[in-house]
N, C-alpha and C positions, 0 to 999 in steps of 0.2 A: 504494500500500500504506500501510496507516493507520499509526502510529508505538505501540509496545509500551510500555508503560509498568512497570517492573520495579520495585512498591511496594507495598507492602499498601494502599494504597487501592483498587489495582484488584484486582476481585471474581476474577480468575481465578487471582492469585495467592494470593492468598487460602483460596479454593478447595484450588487444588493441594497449599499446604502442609497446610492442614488435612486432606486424606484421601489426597494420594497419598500424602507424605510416610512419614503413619502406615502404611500400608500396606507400604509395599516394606519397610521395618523389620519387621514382623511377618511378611511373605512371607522376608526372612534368618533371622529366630528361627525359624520352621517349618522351614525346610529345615534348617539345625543339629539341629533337634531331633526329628524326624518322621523314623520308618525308612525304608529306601531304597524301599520300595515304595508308599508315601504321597508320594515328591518332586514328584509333577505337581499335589498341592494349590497349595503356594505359591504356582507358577506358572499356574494357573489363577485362581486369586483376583487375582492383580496384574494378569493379561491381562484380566479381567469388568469390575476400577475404570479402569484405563485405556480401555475400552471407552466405559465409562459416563461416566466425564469429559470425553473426546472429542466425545461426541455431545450433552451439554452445552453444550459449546463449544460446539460448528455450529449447536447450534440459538438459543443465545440472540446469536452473531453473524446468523445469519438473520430472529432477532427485532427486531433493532438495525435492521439495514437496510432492513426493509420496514413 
């Protein structure tokens, strides 16, 4: 297993902070703020980027190694 590197030079961190971060912050302002029958937005939009980042990951790990 290849060793993690936990620094802004690496892209995933980088990454992460730049749009999960912003994200799950905006997915708590929405549920504060968004009536009770709107709450499955938040949670949808944070479940699509983490989706989305995930499959980022796999694929440029899979770009790495081959």
């Amino acid at each position: 297993m290849e060793r993690f590197e936990m620094s802004f030079k690496n892209k995933r961190v980088r990454i992460w902070f730049l749009v999960i971060l912003p994200i799950t912050v905006l997915a708590i302002l929405l549920t504060i703020f968004l009536p009770t029958e709107m709450q499955i937005v938040p949670t949808l939009l944070l479940m699509a980027t983490l989706v989305v980042y995930y499959a980022w990951v796999f694929m440029s790990q899979r770009k790495n190694k081959g």
